[in-house]
Each structure stands twice: as structure tokens, then as C-alpha cells.
Backbone atoms as SQL, in Angstrom:
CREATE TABLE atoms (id INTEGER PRIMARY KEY, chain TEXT, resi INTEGER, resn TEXT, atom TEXT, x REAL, y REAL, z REAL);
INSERT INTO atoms VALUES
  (1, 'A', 1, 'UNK', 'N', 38.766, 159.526, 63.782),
  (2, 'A', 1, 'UNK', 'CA', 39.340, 160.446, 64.743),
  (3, 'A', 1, 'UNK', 'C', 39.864, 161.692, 64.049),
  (4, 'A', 2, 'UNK', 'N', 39.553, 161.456, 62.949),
  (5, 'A', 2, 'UNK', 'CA', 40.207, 163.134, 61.886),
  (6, 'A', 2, 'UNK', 'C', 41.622, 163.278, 61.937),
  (7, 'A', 3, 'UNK', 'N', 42.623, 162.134, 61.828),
  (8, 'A', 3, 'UNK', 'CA', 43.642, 162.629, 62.150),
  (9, 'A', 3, 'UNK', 'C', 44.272, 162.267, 61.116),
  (10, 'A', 4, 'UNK', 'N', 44.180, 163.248, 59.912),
  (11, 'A', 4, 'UNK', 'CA', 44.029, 162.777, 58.304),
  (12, 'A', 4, 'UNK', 'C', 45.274, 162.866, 57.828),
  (13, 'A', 5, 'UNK', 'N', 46.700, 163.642, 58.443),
  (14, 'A', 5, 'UNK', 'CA', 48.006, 163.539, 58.157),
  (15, 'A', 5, 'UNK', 'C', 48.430, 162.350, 58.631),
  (16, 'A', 6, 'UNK', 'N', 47.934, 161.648, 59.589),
  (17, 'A', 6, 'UNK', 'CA', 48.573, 160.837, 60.139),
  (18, 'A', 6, 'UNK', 'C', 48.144, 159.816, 59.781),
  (19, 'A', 7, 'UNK', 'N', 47.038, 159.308, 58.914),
  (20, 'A', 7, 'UNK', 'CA', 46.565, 158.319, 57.809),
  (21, 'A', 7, 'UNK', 'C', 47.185, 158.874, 56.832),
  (22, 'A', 8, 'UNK', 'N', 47.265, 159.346, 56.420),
  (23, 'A', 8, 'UNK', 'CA', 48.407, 159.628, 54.988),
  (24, 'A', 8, 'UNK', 'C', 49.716, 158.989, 55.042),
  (25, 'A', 9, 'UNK', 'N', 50.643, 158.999, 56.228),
  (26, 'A', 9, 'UNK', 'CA', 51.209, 158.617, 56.326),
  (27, 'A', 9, 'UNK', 'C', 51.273, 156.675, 56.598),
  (28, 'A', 10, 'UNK', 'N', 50.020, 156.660, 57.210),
  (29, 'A', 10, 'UNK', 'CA', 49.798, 155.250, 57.141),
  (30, 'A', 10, 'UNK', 'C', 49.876, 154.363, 56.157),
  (31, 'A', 11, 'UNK', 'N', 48.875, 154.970, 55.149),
  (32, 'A', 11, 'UNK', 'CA', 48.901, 154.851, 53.489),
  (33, 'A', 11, 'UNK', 'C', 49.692, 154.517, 53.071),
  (34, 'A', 12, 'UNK', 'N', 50.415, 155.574, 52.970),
  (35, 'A', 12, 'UNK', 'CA', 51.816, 155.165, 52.076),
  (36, 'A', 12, 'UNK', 'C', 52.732, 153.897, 53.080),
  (37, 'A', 13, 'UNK', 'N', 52.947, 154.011, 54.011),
  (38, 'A', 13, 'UNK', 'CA', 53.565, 152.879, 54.535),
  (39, 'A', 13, 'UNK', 'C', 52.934, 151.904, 54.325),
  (40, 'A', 14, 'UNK', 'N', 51.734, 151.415, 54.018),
  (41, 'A', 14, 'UNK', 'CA', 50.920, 150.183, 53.687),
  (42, 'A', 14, 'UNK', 'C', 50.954, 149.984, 51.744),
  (43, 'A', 15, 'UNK', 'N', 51.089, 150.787, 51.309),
  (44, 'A', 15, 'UNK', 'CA', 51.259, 150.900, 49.915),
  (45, 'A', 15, 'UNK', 'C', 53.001, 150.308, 49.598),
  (46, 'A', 16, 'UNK', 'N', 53.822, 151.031, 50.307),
  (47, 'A', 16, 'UNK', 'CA', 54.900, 150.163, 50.686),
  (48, 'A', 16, 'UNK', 'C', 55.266, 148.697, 50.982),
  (49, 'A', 17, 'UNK', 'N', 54.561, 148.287, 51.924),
  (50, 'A', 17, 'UNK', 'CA', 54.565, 147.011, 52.564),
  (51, 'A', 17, 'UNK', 'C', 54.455, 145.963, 51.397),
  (52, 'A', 18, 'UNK', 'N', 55.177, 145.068, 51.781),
  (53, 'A', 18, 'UNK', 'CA', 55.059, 143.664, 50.780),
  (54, 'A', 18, 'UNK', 'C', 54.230, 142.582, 51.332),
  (55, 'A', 19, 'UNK', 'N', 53.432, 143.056, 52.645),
  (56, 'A', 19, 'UNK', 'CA', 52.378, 142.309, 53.352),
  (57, 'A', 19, 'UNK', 'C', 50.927, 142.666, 52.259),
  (58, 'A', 20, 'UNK', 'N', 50.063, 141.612, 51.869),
  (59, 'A', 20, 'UNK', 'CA', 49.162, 142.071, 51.209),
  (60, 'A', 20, 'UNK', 'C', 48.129, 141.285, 52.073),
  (61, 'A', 21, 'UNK', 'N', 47.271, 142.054, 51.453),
  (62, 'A', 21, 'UNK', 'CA', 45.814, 141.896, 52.528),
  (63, 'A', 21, 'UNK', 'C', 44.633, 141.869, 51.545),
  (64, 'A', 22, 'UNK', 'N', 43.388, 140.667, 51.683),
  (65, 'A', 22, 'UNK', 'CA', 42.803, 140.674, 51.454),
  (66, 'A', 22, 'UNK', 'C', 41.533, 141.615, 51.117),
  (67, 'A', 23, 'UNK', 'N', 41.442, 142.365, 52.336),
  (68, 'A', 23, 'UNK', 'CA', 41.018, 143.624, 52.915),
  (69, 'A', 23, 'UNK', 'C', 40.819, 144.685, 52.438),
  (70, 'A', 24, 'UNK', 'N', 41.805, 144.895, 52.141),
  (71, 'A', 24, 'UNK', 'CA', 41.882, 146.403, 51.093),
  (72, 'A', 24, 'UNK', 'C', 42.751, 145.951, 49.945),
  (73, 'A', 25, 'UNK', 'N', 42.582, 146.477, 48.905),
  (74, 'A', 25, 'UNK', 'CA', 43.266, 146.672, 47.608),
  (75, 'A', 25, 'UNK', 'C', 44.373, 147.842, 47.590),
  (76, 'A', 26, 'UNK', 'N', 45.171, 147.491, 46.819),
  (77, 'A', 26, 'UNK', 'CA', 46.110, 148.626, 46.704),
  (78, 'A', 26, 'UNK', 'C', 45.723, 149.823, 46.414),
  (79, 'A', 27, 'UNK', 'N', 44.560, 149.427, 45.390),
  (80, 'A', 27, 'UNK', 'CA', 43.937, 150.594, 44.876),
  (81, 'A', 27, 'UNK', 'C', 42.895, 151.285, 45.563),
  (82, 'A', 28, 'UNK', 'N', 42.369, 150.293, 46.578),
  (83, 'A', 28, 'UNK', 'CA', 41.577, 151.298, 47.602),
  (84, 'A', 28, 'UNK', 'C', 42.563, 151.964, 48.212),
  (85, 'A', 29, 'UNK', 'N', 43.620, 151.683, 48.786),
  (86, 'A', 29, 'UNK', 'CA', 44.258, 152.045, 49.999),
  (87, 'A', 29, 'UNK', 'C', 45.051, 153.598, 49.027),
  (88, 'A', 30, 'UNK', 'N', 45.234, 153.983, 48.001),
  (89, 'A', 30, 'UNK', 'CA', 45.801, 154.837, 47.381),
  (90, 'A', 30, 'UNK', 'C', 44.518, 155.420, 47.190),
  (91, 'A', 31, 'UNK', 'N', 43.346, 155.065, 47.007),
  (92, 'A', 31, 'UNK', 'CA', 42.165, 156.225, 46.787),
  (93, 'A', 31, 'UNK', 'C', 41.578, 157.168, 48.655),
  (94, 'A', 32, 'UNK', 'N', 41.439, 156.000, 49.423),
  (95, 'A', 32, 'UNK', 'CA', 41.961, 156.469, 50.523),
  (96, 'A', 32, 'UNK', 'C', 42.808, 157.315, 51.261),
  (97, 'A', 33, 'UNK', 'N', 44.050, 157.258, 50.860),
  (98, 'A', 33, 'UNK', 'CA', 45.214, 158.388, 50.969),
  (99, 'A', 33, 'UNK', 'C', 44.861, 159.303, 49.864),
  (100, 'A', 34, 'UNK', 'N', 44.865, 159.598, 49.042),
  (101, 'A', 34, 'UNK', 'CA', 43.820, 160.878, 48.206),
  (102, 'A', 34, 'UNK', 'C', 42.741, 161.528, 48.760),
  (103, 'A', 35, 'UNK', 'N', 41.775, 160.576, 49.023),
  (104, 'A', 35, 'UNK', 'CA', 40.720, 160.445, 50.544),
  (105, 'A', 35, 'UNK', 'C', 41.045, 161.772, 51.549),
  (106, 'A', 36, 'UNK', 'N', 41.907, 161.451, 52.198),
  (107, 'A', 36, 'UNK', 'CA', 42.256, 161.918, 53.424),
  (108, 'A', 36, 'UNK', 'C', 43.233, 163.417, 52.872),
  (109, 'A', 37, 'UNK', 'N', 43.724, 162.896, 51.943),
  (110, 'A', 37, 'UNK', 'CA', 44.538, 164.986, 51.538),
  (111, 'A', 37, 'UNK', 'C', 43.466, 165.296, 51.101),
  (112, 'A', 38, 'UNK', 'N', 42.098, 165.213, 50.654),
  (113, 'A', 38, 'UNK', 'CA', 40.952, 165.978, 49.783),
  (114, 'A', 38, 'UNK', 'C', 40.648, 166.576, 51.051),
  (115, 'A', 39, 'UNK', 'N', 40.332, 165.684, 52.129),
  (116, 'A', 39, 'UNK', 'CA', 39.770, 166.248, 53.667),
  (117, 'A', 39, 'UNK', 'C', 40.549, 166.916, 54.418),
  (118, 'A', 40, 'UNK', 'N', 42.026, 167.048, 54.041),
  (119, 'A', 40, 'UNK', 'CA', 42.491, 168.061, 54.892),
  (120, 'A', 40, 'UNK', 'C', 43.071, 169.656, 54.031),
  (121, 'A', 41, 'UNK', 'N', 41.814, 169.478, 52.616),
  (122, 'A', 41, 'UNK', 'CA', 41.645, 170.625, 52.037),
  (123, 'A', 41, 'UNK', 'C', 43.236, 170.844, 50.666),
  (124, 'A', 42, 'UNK', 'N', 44.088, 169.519, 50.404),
  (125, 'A', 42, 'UNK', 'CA', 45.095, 169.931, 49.982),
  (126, 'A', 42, 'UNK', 'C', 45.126, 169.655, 48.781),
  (127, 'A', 43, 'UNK', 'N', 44.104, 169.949, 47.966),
  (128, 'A', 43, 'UNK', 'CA', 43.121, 169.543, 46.542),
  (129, 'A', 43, 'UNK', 'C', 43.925, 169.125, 45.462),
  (130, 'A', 44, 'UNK', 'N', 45.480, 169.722, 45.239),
  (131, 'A', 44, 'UNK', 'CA', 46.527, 169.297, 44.252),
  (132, 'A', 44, 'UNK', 'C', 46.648, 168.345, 44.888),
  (133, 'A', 45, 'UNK', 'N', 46.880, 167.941, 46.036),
  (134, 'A', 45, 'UNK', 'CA', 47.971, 166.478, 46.085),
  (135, 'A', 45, 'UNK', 'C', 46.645, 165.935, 46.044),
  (136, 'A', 46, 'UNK', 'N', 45.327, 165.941, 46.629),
  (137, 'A', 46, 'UNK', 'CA', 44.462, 164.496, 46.815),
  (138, 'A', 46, 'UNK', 'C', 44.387, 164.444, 44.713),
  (139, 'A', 47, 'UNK', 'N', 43.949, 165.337, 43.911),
  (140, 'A', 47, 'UNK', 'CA', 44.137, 165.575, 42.599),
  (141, 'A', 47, 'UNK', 'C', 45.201, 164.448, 42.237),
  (142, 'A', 48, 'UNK', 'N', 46.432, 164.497, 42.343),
  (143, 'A', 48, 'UNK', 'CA', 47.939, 163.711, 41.851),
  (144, 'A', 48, 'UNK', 'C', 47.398, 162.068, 42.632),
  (145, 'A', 49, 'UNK', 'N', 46.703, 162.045, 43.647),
  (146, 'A', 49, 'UNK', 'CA', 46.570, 161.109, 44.189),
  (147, 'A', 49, 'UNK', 'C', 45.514, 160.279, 43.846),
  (148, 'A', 50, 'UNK', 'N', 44.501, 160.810, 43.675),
  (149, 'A', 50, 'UNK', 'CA', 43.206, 159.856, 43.021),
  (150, 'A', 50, 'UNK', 'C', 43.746, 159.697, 41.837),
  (151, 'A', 51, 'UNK', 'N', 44.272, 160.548, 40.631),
  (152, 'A', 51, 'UNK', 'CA', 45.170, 160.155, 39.538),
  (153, 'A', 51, 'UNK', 'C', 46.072, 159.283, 39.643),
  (154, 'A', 52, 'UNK', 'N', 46.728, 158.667, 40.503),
  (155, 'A', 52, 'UNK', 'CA', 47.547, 157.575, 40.617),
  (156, 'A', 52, 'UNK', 'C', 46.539, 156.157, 40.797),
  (157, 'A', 53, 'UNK', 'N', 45.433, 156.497, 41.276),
  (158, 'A', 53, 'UNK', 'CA', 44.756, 155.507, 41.022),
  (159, 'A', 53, 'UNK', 'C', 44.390, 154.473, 39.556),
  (160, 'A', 54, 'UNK', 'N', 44.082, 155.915, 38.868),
  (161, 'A', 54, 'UNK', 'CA', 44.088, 155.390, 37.377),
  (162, 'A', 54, 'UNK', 'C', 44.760, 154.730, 36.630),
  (163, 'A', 55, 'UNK', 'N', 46.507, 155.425, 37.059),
  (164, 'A', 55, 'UNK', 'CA', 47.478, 154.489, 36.208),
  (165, 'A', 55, 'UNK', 'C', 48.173, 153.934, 36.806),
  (166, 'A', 56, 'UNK', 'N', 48.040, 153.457, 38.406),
  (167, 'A', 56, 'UNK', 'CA', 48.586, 152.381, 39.090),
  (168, 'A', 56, 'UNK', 'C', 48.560, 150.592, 39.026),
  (169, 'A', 57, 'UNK', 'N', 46.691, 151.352, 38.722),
  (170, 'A', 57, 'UNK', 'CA', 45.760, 150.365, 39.048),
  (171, 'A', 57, 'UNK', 'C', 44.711, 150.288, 38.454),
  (172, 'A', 58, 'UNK', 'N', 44.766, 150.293, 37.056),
  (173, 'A', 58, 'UNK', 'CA', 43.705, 150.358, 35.585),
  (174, 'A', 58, 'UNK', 'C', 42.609, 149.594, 35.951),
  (175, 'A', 59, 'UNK', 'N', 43.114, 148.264, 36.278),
  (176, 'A', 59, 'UNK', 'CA', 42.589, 146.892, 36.359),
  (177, 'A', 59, 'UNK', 'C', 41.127, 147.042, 37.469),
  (178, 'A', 60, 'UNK', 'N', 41.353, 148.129, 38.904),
  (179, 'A', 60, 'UNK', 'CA', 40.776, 148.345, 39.707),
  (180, 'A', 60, 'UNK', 'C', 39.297, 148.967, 39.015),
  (181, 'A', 61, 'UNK', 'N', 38.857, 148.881, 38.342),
  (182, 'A', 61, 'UNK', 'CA', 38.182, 149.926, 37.560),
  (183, 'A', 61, 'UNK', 'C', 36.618, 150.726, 38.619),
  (184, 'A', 62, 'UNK', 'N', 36.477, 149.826, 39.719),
  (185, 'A', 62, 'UNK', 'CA', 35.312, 150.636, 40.841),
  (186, 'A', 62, 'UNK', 'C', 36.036, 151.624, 41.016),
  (187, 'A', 63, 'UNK', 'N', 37.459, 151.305, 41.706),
  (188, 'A', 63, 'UNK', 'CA', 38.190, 152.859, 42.485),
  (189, 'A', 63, 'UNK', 'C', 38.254, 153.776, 41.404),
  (190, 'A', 64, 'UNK', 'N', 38.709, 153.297, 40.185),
  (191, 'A', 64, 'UNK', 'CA', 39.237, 154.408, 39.492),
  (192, 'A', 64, 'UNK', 'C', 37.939, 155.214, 39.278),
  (193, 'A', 65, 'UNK', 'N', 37.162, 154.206, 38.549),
  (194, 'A', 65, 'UNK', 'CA', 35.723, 155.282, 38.356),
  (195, 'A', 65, 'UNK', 'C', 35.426, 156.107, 40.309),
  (196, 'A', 66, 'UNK', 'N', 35.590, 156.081, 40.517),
  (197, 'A', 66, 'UNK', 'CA', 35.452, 156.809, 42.431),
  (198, 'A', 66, 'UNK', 'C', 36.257, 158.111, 41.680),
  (199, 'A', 67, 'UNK', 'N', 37.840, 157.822, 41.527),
  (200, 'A', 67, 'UNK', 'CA', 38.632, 158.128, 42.169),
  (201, 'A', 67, 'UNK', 'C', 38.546, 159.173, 41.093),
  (202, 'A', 68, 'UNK', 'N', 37.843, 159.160, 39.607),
  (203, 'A', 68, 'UNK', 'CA', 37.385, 160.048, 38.671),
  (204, 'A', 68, 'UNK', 'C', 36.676, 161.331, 39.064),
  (205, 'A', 69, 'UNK', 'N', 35.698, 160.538, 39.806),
  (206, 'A', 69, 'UNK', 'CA', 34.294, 161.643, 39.735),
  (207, 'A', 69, 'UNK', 'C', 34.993, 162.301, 41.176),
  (208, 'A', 70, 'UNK', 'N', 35.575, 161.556, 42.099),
  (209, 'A', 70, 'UNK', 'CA', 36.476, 162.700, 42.974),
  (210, 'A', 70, 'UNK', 'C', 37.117, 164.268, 42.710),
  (211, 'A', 71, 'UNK', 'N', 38.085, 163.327, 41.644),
  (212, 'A', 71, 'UNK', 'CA', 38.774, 164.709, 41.123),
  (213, 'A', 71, 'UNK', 'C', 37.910, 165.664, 40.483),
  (214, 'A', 72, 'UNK', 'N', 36.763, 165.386, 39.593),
  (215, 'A', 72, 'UNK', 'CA', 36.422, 165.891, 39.139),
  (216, 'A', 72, 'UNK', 'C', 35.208, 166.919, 40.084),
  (217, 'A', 73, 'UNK', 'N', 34.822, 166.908, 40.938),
  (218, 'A', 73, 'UNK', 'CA', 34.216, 167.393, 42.134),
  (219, 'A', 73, 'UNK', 'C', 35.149, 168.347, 42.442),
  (220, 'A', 74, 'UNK', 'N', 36.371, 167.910, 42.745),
  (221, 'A', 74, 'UNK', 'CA', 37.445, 168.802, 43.051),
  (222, 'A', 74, 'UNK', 'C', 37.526, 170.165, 42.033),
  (223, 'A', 75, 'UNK', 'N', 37.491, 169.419, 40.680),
  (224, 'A', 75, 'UNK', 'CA', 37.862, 170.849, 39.660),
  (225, 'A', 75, 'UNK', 'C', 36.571, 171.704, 39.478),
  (226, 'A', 76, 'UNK', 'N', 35.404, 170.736, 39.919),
  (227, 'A', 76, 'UNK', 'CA', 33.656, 171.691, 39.620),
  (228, 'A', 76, 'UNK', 'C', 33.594, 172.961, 40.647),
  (229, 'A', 77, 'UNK', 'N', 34.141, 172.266, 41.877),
  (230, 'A', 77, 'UNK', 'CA', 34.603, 173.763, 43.343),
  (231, 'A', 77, 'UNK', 'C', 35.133, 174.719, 43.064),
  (232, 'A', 78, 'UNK', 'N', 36.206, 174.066, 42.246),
  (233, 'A', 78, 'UNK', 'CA', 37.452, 174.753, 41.520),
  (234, 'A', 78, 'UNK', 'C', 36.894, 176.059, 40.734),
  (235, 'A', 79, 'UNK', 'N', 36.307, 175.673, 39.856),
  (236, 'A', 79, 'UNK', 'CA', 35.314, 175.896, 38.800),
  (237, 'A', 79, 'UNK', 'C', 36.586, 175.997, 37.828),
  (238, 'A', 80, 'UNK', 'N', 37.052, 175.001, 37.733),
  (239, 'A', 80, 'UNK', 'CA', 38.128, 174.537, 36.855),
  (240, 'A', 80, 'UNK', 'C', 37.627, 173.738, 35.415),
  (241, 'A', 81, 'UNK', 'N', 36.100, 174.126, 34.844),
  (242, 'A', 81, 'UNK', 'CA', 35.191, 173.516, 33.949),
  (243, 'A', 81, 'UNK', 'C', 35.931, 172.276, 32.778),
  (244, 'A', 82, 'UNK', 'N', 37.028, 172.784, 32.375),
  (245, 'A', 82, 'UNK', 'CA', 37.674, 171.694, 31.389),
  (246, 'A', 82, 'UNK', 'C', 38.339, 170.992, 31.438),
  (247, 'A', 83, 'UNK', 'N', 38.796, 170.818, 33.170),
  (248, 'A', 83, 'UNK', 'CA', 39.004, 170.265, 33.927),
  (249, 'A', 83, 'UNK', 'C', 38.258, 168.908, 34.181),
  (250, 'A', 84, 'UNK', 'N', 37.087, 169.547, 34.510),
  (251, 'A', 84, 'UNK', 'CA', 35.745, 168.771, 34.869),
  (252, 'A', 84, 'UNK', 'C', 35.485, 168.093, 33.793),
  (253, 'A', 85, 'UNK', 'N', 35.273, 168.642, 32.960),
  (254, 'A', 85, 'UNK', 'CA', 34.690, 168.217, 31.827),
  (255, 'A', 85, 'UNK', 'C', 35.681, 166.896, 31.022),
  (256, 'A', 86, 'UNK', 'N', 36.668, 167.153, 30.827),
  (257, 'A', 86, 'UNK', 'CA', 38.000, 165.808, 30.489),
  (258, 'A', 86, 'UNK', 'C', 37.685, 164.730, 31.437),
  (259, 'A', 87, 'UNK', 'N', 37.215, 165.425, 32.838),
  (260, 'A', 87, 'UNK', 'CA', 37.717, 163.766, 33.744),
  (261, 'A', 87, 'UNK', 'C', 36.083, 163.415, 33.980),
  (262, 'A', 88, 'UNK', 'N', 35.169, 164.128, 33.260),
  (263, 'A', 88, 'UNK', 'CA', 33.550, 163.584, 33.470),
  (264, 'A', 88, 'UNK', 'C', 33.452, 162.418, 32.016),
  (265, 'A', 89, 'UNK', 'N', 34.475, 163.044, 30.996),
  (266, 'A', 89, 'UNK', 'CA', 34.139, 162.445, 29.863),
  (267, 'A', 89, 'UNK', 'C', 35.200, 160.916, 30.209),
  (268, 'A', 90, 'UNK', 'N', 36.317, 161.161, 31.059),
  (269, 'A', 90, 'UNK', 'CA', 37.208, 159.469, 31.340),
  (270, 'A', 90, 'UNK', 'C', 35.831, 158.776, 31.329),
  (271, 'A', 91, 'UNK', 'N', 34.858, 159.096, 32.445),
  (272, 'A', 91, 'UNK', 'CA', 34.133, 157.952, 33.455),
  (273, 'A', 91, 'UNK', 'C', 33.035, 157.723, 32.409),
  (274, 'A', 92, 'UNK', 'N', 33.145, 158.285, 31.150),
  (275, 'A', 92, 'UNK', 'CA', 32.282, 157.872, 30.471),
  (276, 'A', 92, 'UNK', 'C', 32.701, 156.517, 29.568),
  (277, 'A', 93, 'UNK', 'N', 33.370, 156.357, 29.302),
  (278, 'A', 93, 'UNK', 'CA', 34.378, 154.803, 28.500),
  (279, 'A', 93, 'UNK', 'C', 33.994, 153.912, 29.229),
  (280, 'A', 94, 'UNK', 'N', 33.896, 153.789, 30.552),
  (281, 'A', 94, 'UNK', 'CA', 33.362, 152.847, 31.430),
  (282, 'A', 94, 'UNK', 'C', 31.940, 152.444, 31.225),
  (283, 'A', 95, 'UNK', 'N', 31.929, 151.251, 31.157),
  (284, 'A', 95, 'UNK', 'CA', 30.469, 150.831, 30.718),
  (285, 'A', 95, 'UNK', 'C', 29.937, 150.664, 32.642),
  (286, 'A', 96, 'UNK', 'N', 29.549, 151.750, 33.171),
  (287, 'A', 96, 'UNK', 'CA', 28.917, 151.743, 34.837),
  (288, 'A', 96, 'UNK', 'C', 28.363, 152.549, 35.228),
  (289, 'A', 97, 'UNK', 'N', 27.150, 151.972, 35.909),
  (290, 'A', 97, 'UNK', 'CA', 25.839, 153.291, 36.537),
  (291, 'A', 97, 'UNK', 'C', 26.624, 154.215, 36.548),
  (292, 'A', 98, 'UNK', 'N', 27.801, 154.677, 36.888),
  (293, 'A', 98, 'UNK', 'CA', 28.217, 155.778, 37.282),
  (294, 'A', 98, 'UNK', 'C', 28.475, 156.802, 36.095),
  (295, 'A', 99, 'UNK', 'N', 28.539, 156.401, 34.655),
  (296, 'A', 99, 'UNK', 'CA', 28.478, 156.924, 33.165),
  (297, 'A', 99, 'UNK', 'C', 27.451, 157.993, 33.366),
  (298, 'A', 100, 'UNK', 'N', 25.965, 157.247, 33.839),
  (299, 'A', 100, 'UNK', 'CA', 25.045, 158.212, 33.630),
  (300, 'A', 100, 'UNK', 'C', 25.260, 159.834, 33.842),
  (301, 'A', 101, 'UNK', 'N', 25.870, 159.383, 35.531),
  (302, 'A', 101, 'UNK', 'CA', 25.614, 160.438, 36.212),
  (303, 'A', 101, 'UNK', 'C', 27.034, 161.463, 35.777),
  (304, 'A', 102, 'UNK', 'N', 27.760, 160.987, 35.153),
  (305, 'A', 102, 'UNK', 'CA', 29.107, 161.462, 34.274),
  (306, 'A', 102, 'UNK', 'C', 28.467, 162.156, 33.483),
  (307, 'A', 103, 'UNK', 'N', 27.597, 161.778, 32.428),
  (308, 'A', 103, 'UNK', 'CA', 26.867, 162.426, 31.254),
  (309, 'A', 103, 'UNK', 'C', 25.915, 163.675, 31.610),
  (310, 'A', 104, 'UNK', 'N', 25.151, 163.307, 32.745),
  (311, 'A', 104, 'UNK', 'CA', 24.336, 164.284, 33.266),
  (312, 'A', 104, 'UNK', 'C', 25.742, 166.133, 33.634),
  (313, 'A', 105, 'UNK', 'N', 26.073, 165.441, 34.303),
  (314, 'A', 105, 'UNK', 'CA', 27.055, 166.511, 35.108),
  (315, 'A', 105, 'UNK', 'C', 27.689, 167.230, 33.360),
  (316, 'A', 106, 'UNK', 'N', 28.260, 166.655, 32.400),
  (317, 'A', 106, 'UNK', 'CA', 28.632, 167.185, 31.642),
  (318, 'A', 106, 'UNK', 'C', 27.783, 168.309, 30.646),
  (319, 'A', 107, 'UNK', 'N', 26.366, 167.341, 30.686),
  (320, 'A', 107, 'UNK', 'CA', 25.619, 167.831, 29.760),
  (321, 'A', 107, 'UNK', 'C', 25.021, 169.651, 30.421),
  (322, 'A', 108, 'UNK', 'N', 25.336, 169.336, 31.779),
  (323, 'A', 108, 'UNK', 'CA', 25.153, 170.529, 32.655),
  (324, 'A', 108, 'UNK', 'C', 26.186, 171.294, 32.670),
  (325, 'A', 109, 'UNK', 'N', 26.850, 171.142, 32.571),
  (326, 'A', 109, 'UNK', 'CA', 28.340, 171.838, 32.434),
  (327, 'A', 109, 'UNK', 'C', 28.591, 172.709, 30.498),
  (328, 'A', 110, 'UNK', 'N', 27.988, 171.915, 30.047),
  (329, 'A', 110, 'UNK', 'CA', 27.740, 172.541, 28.822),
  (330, 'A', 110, 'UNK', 'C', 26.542, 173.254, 28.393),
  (331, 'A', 111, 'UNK', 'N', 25.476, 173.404, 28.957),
  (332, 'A', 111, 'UNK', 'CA', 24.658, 173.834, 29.315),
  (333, 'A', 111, 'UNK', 'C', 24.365, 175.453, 29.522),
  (334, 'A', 112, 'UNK', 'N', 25.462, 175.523, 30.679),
  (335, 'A', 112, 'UNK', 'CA', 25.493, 176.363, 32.307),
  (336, 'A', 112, 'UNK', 'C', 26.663, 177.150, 31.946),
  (337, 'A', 113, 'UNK', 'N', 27.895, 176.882, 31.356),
  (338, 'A', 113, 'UNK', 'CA', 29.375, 177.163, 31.381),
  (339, 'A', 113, 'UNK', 'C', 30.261, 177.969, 30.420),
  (340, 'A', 114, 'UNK', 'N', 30.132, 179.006, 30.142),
  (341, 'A', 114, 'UNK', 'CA', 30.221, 179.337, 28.704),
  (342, 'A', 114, 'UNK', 'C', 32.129, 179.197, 28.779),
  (343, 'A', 115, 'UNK', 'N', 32.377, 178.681, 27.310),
  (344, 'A', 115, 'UNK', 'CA', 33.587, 178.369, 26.621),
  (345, 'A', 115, 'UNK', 'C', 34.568, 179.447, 26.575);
């Protein structure tokens, strides 16, 4: 229904809660609320927010790798390059399909980007 402040707020009240749920992970439900500030354009906080993914919730390592190549999308718009480039090289430590496409994007970024 697009009503992306008002899931934000959900978020965090469920991130709160001492009810846990099979369902979602903590760490989805915080990449989610990042999620939803990226979509209502507010690129620092979804930024601080997919980053809380990382050091909330190490252990999560699908979201975090997500919650990587997010931000880092964020700083390529940006054209925030060393930006990009730091959080293309995180998702590379991760031994996951998603490395490749980390390596590709960088190797393009070095490429394309002058220093």
C-alpha cells in the first residue's frame, strides 16, 4: 500500500518486541525498515540502516550480504565511488554468488572512475 513511514514505524516496534517469530528474522525485519527509508528516498537513514544490519546481526550473513550491495547502489546513484567501492569490496570476504557480481561492479568502477 506504499505507506513506507508507517512501516518504519512498524519495524522498529517489532525490532522492539520480545515476541519472536519464526517468520522474519531480526535481521530481515531491520533490512526491511532500511527497505522502506531507501523507498521513501531518505538514502542516509536507509544507509545507517542496512549498516545496522551488519553489526547487529553478523551471524545473518544473506541479509547482510543484501543489505551491502543495497548501500552500495545507494552510493553508485550517489556517485559516491569510494563509497561503493569499500562496501563492493565487504561483499567480497563472503564466500557467495553474490562476490561475483561484487567483483564485476568493482572491476567497473575501476575501470570507468578516475581516482
Amino acid at each position: 500500500m506504499k505507506n513506507y513511514t508507517e512501516t518504519v514505524v512498524a519495524y522498529k516496534n517489532a525490532l522492539k518486541s520480545k515476541i519472536t517469530t519464526k517468520e522474519y528474522s531480526n535481521a530481515e525485519i531491520q533490512f526491511l525498515m532500511a527497505d522502506a527509508h531507501h523507498l521513501l528516498n531518505h538514502y542516509e537513514t536507509a544507509v545507517e540502516e542496512y549498516l545496522k544490519v551488519s553489526y547487529l546481526y553478523p551471524k545473518d550473513v544473506n541479509w547482510v550480504i543484501k543489505a551491502y550491495l543495497r548501500m552500495a547502489r545507494i552510493f553508485e546513484n550517489d556517485e559516491q565511488w569510494e563509497n561503493a567501492r569499500i562496501t563492493y569490496k565487504k561483499v567480497l570476504v563472503f564466500d557467495a554468488d553474490e562476490s561475483k557480481f561484487a567483483q564485476e561492479k568493482l572491476d567497473w568502477i575501476e575501470e570507468h572512475i578516475q581516482p
